[in-house]
Structure formats: structure tokens, C-alpha cells
C-alpha positions in Angstrom: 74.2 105.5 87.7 73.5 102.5 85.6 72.2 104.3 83.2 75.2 106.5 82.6 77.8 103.9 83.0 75.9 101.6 80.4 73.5 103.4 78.6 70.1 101.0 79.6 68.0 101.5 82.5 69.2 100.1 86.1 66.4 97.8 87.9 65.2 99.2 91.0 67.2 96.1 92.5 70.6 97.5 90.7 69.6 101.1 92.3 69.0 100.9 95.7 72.0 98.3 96.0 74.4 100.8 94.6 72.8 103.8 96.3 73.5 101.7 99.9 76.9 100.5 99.3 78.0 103.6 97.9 77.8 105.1 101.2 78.2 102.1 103.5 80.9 99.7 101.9 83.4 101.4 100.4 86.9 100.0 99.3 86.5 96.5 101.0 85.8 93.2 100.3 83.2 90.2 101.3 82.7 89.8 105.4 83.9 86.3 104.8 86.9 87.3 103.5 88.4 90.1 106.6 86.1 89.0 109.5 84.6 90.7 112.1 81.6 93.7 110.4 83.8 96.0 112.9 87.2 95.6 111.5 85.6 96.1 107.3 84.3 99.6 108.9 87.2 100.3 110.8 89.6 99.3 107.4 86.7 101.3 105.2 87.4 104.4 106.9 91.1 104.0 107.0 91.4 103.2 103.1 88.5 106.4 102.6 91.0 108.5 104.9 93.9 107.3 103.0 92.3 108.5 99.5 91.1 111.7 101.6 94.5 113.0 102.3 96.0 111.7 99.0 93.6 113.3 97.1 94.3 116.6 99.0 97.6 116.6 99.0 97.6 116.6 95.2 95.0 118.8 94.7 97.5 121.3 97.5 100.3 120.0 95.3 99.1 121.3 91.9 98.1 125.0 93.6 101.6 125.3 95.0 103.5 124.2 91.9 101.8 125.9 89.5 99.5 129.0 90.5 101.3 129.1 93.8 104.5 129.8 91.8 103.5 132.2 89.7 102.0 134.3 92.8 105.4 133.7 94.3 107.5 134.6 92.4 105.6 137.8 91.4 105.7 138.9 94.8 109.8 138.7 95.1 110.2 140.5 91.9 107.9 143.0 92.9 109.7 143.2 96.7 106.9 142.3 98.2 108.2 139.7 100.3 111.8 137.7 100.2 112.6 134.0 98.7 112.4 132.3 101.8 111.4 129.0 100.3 114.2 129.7 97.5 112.7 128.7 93.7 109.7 126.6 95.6 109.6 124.1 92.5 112.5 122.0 93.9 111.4 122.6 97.2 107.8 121.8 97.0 108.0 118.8 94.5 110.3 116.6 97.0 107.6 117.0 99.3 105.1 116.0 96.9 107.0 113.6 95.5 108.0 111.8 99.0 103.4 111.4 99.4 103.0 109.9 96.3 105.2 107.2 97.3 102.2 106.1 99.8 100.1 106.7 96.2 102.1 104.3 94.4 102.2 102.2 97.5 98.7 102.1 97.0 98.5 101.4 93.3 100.3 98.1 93.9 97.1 96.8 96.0 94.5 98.4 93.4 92.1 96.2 92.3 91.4 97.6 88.7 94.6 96.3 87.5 97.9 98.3 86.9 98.1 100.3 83.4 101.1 99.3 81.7 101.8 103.2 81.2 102.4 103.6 85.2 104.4 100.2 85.3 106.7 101.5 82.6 106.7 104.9 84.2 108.3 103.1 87.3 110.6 101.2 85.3 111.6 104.0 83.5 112.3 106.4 86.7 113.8 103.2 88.4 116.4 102.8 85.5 117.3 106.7 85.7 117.7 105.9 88.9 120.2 103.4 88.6 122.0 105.1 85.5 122.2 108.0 87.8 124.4 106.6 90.5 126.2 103.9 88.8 127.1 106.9 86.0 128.4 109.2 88.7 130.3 107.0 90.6 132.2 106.0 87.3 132.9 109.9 86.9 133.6 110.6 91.0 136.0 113.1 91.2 135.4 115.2 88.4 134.0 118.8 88.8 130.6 118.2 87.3 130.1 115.0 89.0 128.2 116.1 91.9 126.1 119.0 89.9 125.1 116.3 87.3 123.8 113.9 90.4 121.8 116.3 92.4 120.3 117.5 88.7 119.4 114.0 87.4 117.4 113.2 91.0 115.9 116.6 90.9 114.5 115.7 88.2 113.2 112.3 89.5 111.2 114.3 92.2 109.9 116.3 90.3 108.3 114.2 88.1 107.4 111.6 91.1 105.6 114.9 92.0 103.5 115.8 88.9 102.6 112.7 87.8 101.5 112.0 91.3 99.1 115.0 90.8 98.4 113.9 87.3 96.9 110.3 88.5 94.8 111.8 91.4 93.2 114.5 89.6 89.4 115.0 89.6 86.9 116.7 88.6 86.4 119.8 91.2 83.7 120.9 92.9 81.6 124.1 93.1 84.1 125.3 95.8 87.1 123.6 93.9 86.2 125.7 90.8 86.3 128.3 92.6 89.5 128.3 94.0 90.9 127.8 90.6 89.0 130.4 89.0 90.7 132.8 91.5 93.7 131.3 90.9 93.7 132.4 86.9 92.1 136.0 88.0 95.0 136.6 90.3 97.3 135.6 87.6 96.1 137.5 85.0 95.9 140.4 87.8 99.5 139.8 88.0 100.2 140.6 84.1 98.3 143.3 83.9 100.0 144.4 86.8 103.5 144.2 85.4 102.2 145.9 82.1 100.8 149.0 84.4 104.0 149.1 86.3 106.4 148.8 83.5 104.4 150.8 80.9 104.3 147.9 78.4 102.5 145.2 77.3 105.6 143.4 77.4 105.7 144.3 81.1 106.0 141.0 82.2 108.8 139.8 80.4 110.7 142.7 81.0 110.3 141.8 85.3 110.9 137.9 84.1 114.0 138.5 81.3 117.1 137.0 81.8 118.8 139.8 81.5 116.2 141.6 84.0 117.8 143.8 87.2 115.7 141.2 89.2 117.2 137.7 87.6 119.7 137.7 90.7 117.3 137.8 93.5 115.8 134.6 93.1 112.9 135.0 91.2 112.1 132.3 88.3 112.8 133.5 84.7 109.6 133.5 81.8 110.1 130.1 81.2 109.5 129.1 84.7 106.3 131.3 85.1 104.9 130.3 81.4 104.9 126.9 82.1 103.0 127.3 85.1 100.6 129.7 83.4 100.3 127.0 80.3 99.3 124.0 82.9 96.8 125.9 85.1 95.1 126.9 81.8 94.9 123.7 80.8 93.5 122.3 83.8 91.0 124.7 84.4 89.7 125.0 80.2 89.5 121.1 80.7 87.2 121.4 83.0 84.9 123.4 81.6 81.5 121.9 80.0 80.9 124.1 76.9 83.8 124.2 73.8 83.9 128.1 74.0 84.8 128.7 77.2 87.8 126.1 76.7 88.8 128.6 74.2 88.3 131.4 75.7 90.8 130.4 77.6 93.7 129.2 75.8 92.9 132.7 73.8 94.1 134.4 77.3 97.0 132.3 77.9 97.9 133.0 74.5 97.9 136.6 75.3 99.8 136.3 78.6 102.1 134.2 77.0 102.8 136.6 74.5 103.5 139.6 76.8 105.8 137.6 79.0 108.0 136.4 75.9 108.0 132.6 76.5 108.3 131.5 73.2 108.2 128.1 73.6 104.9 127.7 75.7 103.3 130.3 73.3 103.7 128.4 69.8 102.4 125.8 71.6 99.4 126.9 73.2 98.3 128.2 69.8 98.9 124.7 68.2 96.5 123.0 70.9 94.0 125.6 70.4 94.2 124.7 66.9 94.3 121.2 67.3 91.2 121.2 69.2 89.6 123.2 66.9 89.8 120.7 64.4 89.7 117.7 66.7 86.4 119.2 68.3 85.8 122.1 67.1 83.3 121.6 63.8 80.9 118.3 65.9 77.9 118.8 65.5 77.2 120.4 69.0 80.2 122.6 68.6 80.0 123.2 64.9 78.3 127.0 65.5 81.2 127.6 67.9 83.9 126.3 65.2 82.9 128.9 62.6 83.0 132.1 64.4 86.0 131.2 65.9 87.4 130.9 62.9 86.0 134.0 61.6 86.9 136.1 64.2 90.6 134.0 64.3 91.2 136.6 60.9 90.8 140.1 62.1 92.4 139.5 65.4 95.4 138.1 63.8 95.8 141.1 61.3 95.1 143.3 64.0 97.6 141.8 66.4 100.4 141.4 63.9 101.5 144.7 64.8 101.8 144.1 68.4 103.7 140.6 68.1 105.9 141.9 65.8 107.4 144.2 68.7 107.6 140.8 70.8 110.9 138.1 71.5 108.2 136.0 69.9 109.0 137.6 66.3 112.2 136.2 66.9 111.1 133.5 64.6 110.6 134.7 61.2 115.0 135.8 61.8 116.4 132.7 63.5 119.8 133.4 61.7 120.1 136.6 63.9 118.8 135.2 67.1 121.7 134.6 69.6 119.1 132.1 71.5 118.3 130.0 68.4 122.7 130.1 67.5 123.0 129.2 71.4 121.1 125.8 71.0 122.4 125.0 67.8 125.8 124.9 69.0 124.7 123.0 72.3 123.0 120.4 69.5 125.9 119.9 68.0 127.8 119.0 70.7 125.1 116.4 71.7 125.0 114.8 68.3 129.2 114.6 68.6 128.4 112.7 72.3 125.8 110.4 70.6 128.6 109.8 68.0 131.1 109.1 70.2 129.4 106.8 72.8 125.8 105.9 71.1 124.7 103.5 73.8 125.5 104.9 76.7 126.3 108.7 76.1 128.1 111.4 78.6 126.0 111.2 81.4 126.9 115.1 83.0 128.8 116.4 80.0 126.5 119.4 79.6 128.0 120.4 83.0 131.7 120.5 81.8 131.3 122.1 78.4 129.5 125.8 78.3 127.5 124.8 75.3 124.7 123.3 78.0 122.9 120.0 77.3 120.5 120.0 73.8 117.2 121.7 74.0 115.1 118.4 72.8 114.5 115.0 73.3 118.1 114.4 72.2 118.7 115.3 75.9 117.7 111.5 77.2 120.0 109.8 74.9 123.4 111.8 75.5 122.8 112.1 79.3 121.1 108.5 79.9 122.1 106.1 76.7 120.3 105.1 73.7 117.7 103.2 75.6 116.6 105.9 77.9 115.7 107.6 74.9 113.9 105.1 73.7 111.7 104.4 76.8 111.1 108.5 77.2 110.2 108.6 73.5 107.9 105.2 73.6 106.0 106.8 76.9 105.3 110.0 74.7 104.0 108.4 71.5 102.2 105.6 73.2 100.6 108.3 76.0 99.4 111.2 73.4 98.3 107.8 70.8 96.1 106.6 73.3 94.8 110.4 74.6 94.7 111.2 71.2 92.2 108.4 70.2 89.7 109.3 73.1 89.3 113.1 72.2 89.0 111.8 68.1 86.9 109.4 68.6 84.4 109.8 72.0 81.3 111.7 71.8 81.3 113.1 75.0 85.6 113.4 76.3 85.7 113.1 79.6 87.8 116.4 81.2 90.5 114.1 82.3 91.2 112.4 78.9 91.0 116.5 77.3 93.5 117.5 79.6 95.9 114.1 79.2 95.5 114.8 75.4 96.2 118.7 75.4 99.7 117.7 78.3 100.8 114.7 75.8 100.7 116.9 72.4 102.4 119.8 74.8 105.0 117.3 76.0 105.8 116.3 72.4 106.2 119.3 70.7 108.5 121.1 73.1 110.6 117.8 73.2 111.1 117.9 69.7 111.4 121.8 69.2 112.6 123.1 72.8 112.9 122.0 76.1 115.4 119.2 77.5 114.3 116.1 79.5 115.7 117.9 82.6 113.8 120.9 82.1 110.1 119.8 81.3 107.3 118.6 84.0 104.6 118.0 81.1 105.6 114.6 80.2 105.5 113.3 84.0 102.5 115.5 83.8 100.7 114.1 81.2 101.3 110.5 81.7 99.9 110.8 84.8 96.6 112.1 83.6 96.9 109.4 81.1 96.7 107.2 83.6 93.9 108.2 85.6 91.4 108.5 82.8 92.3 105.0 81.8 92.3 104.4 85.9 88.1 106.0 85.4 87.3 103.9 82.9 88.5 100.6 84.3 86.5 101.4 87.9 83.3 102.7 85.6 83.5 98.8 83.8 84.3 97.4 87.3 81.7 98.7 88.5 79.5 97.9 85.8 80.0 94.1 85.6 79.5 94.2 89.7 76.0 95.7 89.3 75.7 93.1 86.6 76.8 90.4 89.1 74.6 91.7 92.2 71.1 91.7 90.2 71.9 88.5 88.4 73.1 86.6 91.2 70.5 85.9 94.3 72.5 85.4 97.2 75.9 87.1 96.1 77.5 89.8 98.2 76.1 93.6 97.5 79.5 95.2 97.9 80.2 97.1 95.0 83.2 98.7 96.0 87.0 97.7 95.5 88.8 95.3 97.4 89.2 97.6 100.2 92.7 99.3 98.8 93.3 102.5 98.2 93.6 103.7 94.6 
């Protein structure tokens, strides 16, 4: 483990002392410090419980939110089965959400520090908080008061509940691959499924349209289901050891994506797959990989122009005649009036009263939560995806949970400057969270590192080379 952690060979002293406390003294401190031997086991296994459950209920979290909902919704389109737990996202988030308050709990008690991302995080969802309920009481009695409220704390829970499953994310095992694996086969079964039953490739988005016979029944729109789709491919490419097979699949999200007509999620799975081409694509161990990929990148495209061209996607080479692309530049330019008329605080709800909707960017923070709201949510963004950004450049060997922090913060970024609203996007929550945890693994790695040090160099001193018996 030594050798791993620090690149020089462990003494035999170093290895058997981490090999026993590994498995005997876990998550708590000297004898001298909490008594009695029985009461440090009887805490040990209640802190090792504690980051059991946690761990589980994030990893049940992430199924349900994002797999689970695409599997859902399917099956109400289809008639298989009724909405009984209505859209599930709002649903199932609160719940999350309401455990990762033991999490954060937790996180106050850590002993690895606290990383000033998750301490502005907590500032920044506690000011919402307090804009939120100070802002509608100053606007009680209106007709959009109450809409605008339950919205704004929706929106809280939800990304209490990603970023929650963002910090607790780990590596899976055998069995945990495996559940993910046939997670993205029952998706994909899912497409093709829709493009049997509909007689198009464009199957999907014809069951997911707006404008679809089935919008009314309470099944999610494409936006919903590509968002899910984009995360769980994220996750699980992440997670995979050799650079092809990352691509492979972001190569069949991109062609889900496609078929189901989310724009959005589809220009910008094809910039990360292009950003981590050239990020990682042409190192040395991946250099072989890098070429043919970009070979091969050629014919496909020319081959494939035909079919995209008969997609909403080809929307974008005639934005003038797309009623979407008119719809949010007239929603724009009623934010940029609000920001002109109150530039500090905004209109907090004023998206509910007008029908040109709230702006479909990151302009969305300052005309519904003030000029320093948008400051904050923009700071978290840049300072996130800088920091992600820096490990995949410049590491050897990226850990999965700094690839999948990097590939969330670029997503978060570009659909807040080109697309989605603060209300409507779970991958900034999403990607801080993962943020955190990789810089979470590399302060217990160093942690752990000097208390090797410690042990071998200090006769006497106590062999427990675990935390100070909090959960983390």
C-alpha cells in the first residue's frame, strides 16, 4: 500500500502495521483518548455502519435517479405500468437529499479537513435558502408566489441529493460493475426498443416529444431522459481502465442522444469526447488509440451526415427558423430587462408571471437570486472544472473519480452558458460533488501516508492508522 501511495518500498514494520489496523481499528482514535478497548470497538463499528448505509444509500440513490428514471419512465410511455411515484426525480431526491444531511453531518467531524468547495457549496445552498423565503414573503400574495417557492427549494433537494451521491462515490466492485453494466444494456434495449416500435431511428424522441400523445400522462420529456442517459455514461466510461472503452461509450450515448433529439446533452457529449481526446487521447499509452479514433472519426461523420440531417439536432445550422431557439431568445431578453431593472437583487419568481419562462443559461441565478448568487454559482463552476481540469492535464494516471468530476464540471459549464437554467440542471451539484471526493481521496491517501511515516519512525507511538473515529 505504501508503495502505491508513495512510490518507495514500505518496511515490513509499515506493512504488517497497516495490514492489522486496516481491519481492526478503523475510524477511531488513541485508547487514551475514548477509554475502555470495548467502547473504540463498539464506536468502530457504529462509525463503519454509519459509512455502510451512507455509502449505500448513494450508490441506491444514483440507480434510481438516473437509470431508474430512464427504465421508469419507459415503462409509463409504453403502458406498462402507471406513474405511481409521479416524475420520481422530485420524489426520490428529497429522500436522498433528507440522508445526506447525516453525510454532511458527518463531514463536520472528518478529520481530513473540510474542502473549501463543500464549505462554499453549503454557504451557497444556505443563502438560496434564505433568499428564497425572505424573497417570497416580500412577494406573498401574488399568483406566482407559491409556484416560485416550492420551485426554488426543489431545486435545493435536488442538488442536496446529487452532490450527496457525487461526494460518496467509489470505485465499484466486480458485482457493482455489473449492475451498472446492465443498467446501460437495458437502456440502450430501451432505444432500440422505441426505434422497433415506432419504425424510426428517431423512435425515441418521437415516445419523448413534447408534442408526443404521451407528454400528458406523466412521463418525463427527452430532456429529462437525456440527462440521465448523459450521467450514467459518464459514470460508468469513468470507470473503466482502458481509454477505448471510455469511448466507446460516449460514442453510444452520442448515438442515443441523437435518436432521442436532446440537443443540448448531445453537442455536449461530443465536445467531452473531443476534449478527452485531446486531453488524453495522443499520451503515450493511449497514443495508438488517439489515431484510429480519429481516423475512423471521418468516414463515420460523412456517413452519418445523412442521418442527422433528418434529426431536431440539424436544428442548428437554421436557428432563425427554429421556434425553440426564437422561444429562448425572447425569454433572454426579458432576463436581461430584469437585470437592468433591479441588478442586485433581480425578480426573484418573475419567470412564473410572464409566459416568456426564466433564461435558458446561467443568467438564470442572477435574475431569480441577485447579482451575487450569480457570482457564487459561476465561481463554484470555474473554480470546480479549474481544479478537475488540472488533474486529468496534468496526472499520469487520473484517478476515475477526478475523470468523471472533470467530464460533470465541463458538462455543467457548457449547458450553463448555452442551455439549461440554474433550476433545471443537476450536473453542477453533481459535479462539485465529485470534485470533492477526489480531493476528499487524496487528502486520506496523504493522511495516511504521513501516519505510516509516523508509526515506523516513532517507537512507542500508537499503530492506529485510521481517522479519528468520524464518519467521512
Amino acid at each position: 500500500m505504501e508503495e502505491i501511495l508513495t512510490g518507495t518500498s514500505p518496511s515490513t514494520k509499515a506493512k504488517s502495521l497497516f495490514q492489522v489496523n486496516a481491519r481492526t481499528s478503523l475510524n477511531f482514535p488513541d485508547q487514551g483518548q475514548l477509554g475502555p478497548a470495548p467502547a473504540r470497538e463498539r464506536g468502530a463499528l457504529m462509525s463503519l455502519s454509519v459509512n455502510r448505509s451512507l455509502d449505500i444509500s448513494a450508490a441506491f440513490g444514483f440507480l434510481v435517479l438516473f437509470p431508474g428514471f430512464v427504465a421508469y419512465h419507459f415503462a409509463i410511455i409504453a403502458g406498462w405500468m402507471p406513474a405511481f411515484a409521479g416524475g420520481l426525480f422530485g420524489s426520490a431526491s428529497l429522500v436522498v437529499a433528507a440522508v445526506s444531511l447525516i453525510h454532511f453531518a458527518g463531514r463536520l467531524q472528518g478529520p481530513y479537513g473540510y474542502p473549501v468547495l463543500e464549505i462554499a457549496f453549503v454557504i451557497f445552498c444556505a443563502y438560496l435558502a434564505v433568499w428564497t423565503v425572505v424573497a417570497s414573503a416580500l412577494i406573498a400574495g401574488r399568483s406566482y408566489a407559491e409556484p416560485s417557492l416550492l420551485e426554488s427549494f426543489a431545486t435545493l433537494s435536488i442538488w442536496l441529493a446529487v452532490f450527496f451521491v457525487g461526494t460518496r462515490f467509489s470505485v465499484p466492485t466486480p458485482a457493482g460493475r455489473m449492475i451498472l453494466w446492465a443498467a446501460a444494456v437495458t437502456i440502450v434495449a430501451l432505444f432500440a426498443f422505441a426505434m422497433y416500435s415506432k419504425n424510426s431511428f428517431i423512435g425515441p424522441f418521437i415516445m419523448f416529444g413534447e408534442d408526443s400523445d404521451t407528454a400528458a400522462e406523466g412521463a418525463s420529456t427527452y430532456q429529462g431522459i437525456g440527462r440521465s442517459v448523459l450521467v450514467t455514461a459518464i459514470v460508468i466510461g469513468s470507470i473503466q481502465t482502458r481509454f477505448w472503452k471510455q469511448m466507446l461509450v460516449l460514442a453510444a450515448t452520442v448515438v442515443c442522444l441523437l435518436a432521442l433529439g436532446s440537443r443540448a446533452h448531445l453537442f455536449v457529449a461530443i465536445l467531452v469526447m473531443i476534449s478527452l481526446v485531446v486531453l488524453q487521447g495522443f499520451r503515450r499509452r493511449n497514443r495508438g488509440t488517439g489515431i484510429v479514433l480519429v481516423i475512423v472519426a471521418i468516414p463515420v461523420i460523412y456517413l452519418a451526415a445523412d442521418i442527422f440531417l433528418n434529426t431536431r439536432a440539424a436544428e442548428i445550422f437554421d436557428l432563425g427558423g427554429s421556434t425553440s431557439w426564437q422561444s429562448r431568445l425572447a425569454a433572454q431578453d426579458r432576463a436581461f430587462q430584469v437585470i437592468t431593472e433591479s441588478p442586485f437583487f433581480g425578480s426573484f419568481g418573475y419567470h412564473n408571471a410572464v409566459s416568456a419562462g426564466y433564461a435558458h443559461n446561467i443568467l438564470s441565478a442572477w435574475t431569480e437570486f441577485g447579482a451575487l448568487a450569480f457570482g457564487l454559482y459561476a465561481g463554484l463552476m470555474l473554480y470546480a472544472l479549474s481544479v478537475s481540469l488540472k488533474r486529468v492535464m496534468f496526472e499520469t494516471r487520473c484517478s476515475p473519480t477526478w475523470l468523471m468530476a472533470f467530464q460533470f464540471n465541463l458538462t455543467a459549464m457548457l449547458l450553463a452558458v448555452a442551455s439549461e437554467p440554474l433550476f433545471a440542471s443537476v450536473f453542477p451539484a453533481l459535479g462539485w460533488g465529485c470534485t470533492v471526493n477526489a480531493l476528499r481521496e487524496e487528502r486520506r491517501a496523504e493522511w495516511l501516508r504521513h501516519r505510516i511515516y509516523d508509526s515506523v519512525l516513532t517507537p512507542g507511538a500508537s499503530q492506529d492508522l485510521s481517522p479519528d473515529g468520524k464518519f467521512s
